[in-house]
C-alpha positions as CSV (number, residue, x, y, z in Angstrom):
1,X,194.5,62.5,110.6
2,X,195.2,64.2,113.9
3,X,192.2,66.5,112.9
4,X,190.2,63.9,112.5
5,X,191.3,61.8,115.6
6,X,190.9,64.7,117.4
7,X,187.2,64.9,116.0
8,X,186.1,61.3,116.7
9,X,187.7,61.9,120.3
10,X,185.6,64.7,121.2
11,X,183.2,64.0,123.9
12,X,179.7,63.6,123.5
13,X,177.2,66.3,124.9
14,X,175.9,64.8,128.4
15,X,172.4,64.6,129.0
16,X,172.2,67.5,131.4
17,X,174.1,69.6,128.4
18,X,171.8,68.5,125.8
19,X,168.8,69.6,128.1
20,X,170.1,72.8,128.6
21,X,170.8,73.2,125.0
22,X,167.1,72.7,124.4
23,X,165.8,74.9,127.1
24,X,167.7,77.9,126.0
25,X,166.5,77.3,122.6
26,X,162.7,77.5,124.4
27,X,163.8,80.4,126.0
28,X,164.7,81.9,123.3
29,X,161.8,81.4,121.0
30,X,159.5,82.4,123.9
31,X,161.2,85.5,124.4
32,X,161.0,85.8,120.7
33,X,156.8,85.3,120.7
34,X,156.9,87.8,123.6
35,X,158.3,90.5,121.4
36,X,155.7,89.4,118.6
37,X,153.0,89.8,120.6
38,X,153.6,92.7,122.6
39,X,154.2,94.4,118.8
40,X,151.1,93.3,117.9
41,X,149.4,94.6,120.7
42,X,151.0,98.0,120.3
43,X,149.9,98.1,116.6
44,X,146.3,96.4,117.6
45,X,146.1,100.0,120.7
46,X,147.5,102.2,117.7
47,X,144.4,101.1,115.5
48,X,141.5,101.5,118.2
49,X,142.9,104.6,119.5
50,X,142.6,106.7,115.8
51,X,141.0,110.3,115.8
52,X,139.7,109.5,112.1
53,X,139.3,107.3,108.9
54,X,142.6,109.3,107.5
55,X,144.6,108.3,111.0
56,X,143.7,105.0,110.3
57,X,144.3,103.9,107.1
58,X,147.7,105.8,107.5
59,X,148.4,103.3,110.3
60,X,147.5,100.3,108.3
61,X,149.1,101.1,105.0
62,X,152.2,102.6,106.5
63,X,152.9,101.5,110.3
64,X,151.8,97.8,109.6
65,X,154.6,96.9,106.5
66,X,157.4,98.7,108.4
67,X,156.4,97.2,111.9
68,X,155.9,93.9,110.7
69,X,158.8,94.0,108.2
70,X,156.4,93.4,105.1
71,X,157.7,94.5,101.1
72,X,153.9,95.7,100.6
73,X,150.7,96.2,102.1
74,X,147.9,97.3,100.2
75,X,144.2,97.4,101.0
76,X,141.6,96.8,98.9
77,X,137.7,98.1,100.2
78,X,134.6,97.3,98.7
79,X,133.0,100.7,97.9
80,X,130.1,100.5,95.4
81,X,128.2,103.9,96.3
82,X,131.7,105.9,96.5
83,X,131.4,106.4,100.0
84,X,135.2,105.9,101.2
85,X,136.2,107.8,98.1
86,X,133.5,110.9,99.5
87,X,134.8,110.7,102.9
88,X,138.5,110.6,101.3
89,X,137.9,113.5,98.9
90,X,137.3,115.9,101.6
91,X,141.2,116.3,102.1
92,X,143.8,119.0,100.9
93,X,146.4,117.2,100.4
94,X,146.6,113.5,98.8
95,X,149.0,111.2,101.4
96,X,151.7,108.6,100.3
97,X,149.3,105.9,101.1
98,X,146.9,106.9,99.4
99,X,148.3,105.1,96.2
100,X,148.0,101.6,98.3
101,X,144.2,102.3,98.9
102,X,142.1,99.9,96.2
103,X,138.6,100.0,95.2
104,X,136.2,98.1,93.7
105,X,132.0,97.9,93.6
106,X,131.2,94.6,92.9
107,X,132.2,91.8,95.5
108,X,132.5,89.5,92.8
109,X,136.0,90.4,91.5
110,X,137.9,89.4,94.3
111,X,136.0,86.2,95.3
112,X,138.4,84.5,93.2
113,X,141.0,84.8,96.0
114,X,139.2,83.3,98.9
115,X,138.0,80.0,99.9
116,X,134.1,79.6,100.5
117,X,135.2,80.1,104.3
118,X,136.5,83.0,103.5
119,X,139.5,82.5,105.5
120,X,143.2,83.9,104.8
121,X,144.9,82.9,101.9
122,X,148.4,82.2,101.9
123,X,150.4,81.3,98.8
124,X,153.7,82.4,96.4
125,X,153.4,85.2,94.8
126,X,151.9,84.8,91.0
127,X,151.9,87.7,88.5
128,X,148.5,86.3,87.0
129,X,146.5,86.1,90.1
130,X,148.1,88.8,92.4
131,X,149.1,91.8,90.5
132,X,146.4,94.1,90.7
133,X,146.5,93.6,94.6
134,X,150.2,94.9,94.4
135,X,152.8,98.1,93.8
136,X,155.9,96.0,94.2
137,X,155.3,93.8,91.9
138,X,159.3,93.1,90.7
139,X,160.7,91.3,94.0
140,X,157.6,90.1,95.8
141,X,157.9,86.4,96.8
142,X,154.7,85.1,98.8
143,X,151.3,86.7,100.0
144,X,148.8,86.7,102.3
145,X,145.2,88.0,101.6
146,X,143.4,88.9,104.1
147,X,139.3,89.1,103.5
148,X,137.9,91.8,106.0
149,X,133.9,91.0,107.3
150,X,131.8,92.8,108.8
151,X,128.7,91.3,110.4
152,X,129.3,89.0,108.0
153,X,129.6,91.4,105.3
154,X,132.5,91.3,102.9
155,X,133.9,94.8,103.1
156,X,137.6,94.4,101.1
157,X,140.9,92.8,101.9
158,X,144.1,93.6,103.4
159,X,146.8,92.1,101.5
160,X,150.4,91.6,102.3
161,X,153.7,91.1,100.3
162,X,157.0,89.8,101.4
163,X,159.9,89.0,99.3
164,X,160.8,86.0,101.4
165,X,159.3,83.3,99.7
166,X,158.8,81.5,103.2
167,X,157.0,84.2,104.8
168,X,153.2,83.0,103.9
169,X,153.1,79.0,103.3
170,X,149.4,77.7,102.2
171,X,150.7,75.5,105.2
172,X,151.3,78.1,107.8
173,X,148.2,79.0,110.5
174,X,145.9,81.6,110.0
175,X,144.8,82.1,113.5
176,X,146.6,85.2,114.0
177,X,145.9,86.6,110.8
178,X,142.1,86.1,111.3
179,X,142.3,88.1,114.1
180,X,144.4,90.8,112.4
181,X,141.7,90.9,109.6
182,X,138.8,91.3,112.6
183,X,140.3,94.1,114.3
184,X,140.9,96.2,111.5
185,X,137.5,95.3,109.6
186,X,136.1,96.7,113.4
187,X,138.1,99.5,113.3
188,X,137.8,100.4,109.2
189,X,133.9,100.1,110.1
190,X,134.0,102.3,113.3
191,X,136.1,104.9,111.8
192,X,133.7,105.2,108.5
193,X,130.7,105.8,110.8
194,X,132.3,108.4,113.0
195,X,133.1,110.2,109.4
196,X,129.7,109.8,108.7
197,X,128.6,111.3,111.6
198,X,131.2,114.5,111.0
199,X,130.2,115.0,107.9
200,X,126.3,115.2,109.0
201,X,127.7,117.9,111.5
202,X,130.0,119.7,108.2
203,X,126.8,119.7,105.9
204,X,123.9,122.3,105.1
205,X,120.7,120.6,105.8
206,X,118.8,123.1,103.3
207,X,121.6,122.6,100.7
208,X,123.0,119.7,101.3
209,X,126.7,121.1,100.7
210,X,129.4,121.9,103.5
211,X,128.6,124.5,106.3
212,X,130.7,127.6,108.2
213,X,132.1,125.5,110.3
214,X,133.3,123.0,107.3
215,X,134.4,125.9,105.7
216,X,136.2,127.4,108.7
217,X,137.9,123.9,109.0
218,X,139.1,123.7,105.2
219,X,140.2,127.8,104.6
220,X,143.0,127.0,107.7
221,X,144.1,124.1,105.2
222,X,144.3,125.8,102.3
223,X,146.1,128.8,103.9
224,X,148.9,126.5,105.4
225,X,149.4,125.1,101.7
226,X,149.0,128.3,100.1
227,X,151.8,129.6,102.4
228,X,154.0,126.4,101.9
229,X,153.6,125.9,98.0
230,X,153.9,129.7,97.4
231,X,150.6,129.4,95.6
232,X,148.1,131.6,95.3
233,X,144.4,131.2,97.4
234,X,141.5,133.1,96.0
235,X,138.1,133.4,98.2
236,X,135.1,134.6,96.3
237,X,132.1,136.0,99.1
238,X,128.8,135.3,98.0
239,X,125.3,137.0,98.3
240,X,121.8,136.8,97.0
241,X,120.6,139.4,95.9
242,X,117.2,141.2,97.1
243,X,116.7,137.6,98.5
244,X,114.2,139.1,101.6
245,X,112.0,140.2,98.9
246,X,111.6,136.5,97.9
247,X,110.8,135.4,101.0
248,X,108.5,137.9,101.9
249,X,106.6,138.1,98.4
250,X,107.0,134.1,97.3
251,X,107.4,132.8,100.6
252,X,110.5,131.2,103.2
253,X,109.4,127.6,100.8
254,X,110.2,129.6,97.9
255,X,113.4,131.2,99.4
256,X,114.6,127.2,100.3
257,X,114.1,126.3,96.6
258,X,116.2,129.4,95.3
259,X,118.5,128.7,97.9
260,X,118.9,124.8,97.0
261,X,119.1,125.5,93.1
262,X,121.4,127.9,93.5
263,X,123.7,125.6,95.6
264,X,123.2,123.1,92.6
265,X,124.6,125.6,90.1
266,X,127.5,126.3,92.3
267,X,128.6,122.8,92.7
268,X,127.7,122.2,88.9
269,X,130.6,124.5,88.0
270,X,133.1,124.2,90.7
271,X,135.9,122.2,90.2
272,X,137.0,118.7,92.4
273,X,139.8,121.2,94.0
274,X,137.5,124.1,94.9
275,X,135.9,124.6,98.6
276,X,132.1,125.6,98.0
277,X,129.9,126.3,101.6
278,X,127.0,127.8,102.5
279,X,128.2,130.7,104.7
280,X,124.8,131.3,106.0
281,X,121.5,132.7,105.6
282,X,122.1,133.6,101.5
283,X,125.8,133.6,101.7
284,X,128.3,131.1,100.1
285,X,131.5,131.1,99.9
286,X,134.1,129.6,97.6
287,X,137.7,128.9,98.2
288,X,140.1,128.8,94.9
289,X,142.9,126.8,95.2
290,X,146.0,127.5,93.0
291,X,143.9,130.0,91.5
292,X,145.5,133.5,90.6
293,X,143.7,136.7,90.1
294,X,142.7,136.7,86.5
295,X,141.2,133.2,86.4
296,X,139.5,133.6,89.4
297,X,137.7,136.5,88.6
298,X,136.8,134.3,85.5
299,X,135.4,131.5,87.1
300,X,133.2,134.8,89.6
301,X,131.8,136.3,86.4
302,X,130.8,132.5,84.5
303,X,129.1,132.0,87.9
304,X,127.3,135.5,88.3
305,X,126.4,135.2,84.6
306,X,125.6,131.6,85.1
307,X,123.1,132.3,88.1
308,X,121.5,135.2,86.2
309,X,120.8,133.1,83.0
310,X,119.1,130.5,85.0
311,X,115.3,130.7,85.5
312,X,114.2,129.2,89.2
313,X,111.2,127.5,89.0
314,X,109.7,128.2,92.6
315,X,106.0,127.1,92.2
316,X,104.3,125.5,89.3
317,X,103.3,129.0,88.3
318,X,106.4,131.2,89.3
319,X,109.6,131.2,87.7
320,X,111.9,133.7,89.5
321,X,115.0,135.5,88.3
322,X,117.7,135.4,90.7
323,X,121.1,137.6,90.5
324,X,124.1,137.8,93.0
325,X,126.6,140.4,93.9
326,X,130.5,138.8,94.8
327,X,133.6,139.9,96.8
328,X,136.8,138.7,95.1
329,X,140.2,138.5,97.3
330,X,143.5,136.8,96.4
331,X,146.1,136.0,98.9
332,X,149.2,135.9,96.8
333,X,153.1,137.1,97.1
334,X,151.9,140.9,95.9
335,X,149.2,141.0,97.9
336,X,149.2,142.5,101.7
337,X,146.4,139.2,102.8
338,X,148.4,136.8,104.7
339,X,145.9,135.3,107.5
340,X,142.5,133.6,107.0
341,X,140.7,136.4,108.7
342,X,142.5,138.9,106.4
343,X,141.6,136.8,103.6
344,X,137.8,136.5,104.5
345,X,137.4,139.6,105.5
346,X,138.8,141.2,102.2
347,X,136.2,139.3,100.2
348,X,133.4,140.2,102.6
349,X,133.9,144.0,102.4
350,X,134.2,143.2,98.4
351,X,131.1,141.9,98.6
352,X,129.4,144.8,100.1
353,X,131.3,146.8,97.8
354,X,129.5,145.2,94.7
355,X,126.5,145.7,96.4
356,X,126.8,149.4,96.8
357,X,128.0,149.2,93.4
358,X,124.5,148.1,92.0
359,X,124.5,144.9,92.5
360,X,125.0,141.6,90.0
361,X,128.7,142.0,89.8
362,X,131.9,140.9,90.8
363,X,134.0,143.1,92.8
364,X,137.5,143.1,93.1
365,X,139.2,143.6,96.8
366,X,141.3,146.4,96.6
């Protein structure tokens, strides 16, 4: 009873208390928006200020669930002539995010998940409708997808998972989240041209496959890995042989069309891991990846004997038998190569090795 006495006797708040009550509650939650915004504007400088599509999409599918305190973030792109995938392909090593990156080709199969005004959609999670737009599946409780536009082009969605089933409310706003979705369609857009462009500046314009300087780029890749992994790099050196007398007794049209089909027969038996370039003039060179000694002068023969079989078809008259002499090195733990240069340069004095050998073979670096 005393307890409860004691409870009926307390004194009420007074007005001035109740007042100050609620303005450290304003306080509070503005200090609390502060912090939100000045993290999003961090994260929003940290996506316009990427070197590269790579940088980016790292960012997004890794910065933006831990930042934002998210179970899963995923993004989904439209990509219907495999142009992400190209740009993508062109690295050694596949990241951790790359597992959260979705494709598809056809708009059509995620309409289902947006409104006509394509805005946001917020909802609890369902298994049914959400699960090909997720990893964590098990514990997720609401989403958020997010279509991405482009000049009002849909170009794929950013989707968001949180196990708190209060997180994304079909009631909530989606001011800020429109915004979100704008800045990184911007950004996903920018970054994909400015790929584009590098890979203009990384490709043979004769050939149409990767250049030196592409080449020089990738073999200081594949070294680092070689070296880390413990597993072996082989580079095979490539030249034409008696390719002047084409030119000068066909014609420099003739010598393009040798040089183009022959780039074609390359790339028709190299495998998604391999590194082909055109080195320059009638050189090309090949970098093996996890390839050892015995297979790789395996794969140098089936393309010297491959090349040799094939008849080139230079005018509607001339069909021209082509052959080509290659330099073989291996950087491995019994071999004395340890450096790009080393490993380059061993192939290229292979190369002239075969040459001096006759020609139309494969020579080993000693």
């Amino acid at each position: 009873m005393d307890r409860i006495s004691s409870s009926k006797n307390a004194p009420m708040p007074s007005d001035g208390e109740v007042l100050q009550s609620k303005l450290d509650a304003l306080i509070r939650m503005a200090k609390l928006n502060e912090q939100k915004q000045s993290n999003f504007q961090e994260y929003e400088l940290s996506l316009f200020n990427t070197n590269g599509l790579h940088q980016l999409l790292a960012i997004i599918l890794e910065q933006h669930r831990t930042r934002f305190k998210l179970s899963d973030v995923t993004l989904l792109l439209l990509d219907p002539e495999y142009e992400f995938r190209r740009l993508l392909d062109n690295s050694a090593e596949v990241p951790v995010w790359r597992k959260h990156l979705l494709f598809i080709e056809d708009k059509s199969t995620i309409s289902q998940y947006f409104s006509v005004l394509r805005k946001p959609r917020l909802s609890s999670y369902s298994p049914h409708i959400h699960q090909s737009l997720f990893l964590d599946t098990q514990s997720l409780q609401s989403v958020a997808i997010l279509p991405l536009r482009w000049q009002d082009k849909f170009i794929g969605a950013l989707n968001l998972g949180s196990r708190s089933p209060n997180r994304f409310q079909s009631d909530m706003g989606t001011q800020f989240l429109e915004h979100l979705a704008a800045v990184i369609s911007a950004c996903i857009e920018n970054s994909r041209l400015q790929e584009n462009i590098k890979q203009v500046g990384l490709l043979d314009p004769l050939t149409g496959i990767n250049n030196r300087r592409f080449f020089e780029q990738r073999i200081e890749e594949e070294v680092t890995l070689s070296h880390r992994n413990k597993t072996p790099l082989s580079c095979l050196f490539i030249d034409l042989d008696h390719f002047k007398s084409i030119n000068d007794t066909h014609g420099h049209q003739a010598g393009d069309i040798v040089l183009k089909e022959v780039a074609n027969v390359l790339a028709d038996i190299m495998r998604t891991s391999d590194v082909l370039a055109r080195y320059g003039g009638e050189e090309f060179v090949i970098l093996l990846a996890n390839t050892d000694r015995n297979a790789s002068y395996e794969i140098a023969e089936r393309i010297r004997k491959r090349v040799e079989d094939t008849p080139f078809k230079v005018t509607n008259k001339d069909t021209l038998s082509v052959t080509m002499s290659i330099g073989l090195s291996v950087m491995d733990e019994q071999s004395d190569i340890k450096t790009t240069k080393q490993l380059v340069n061993a192939a290229d004095q292979a190369v002239y090795a075969a040459k001096m050998s006759g020609r139309n073979r494969v020579h080993h670096a000693d």
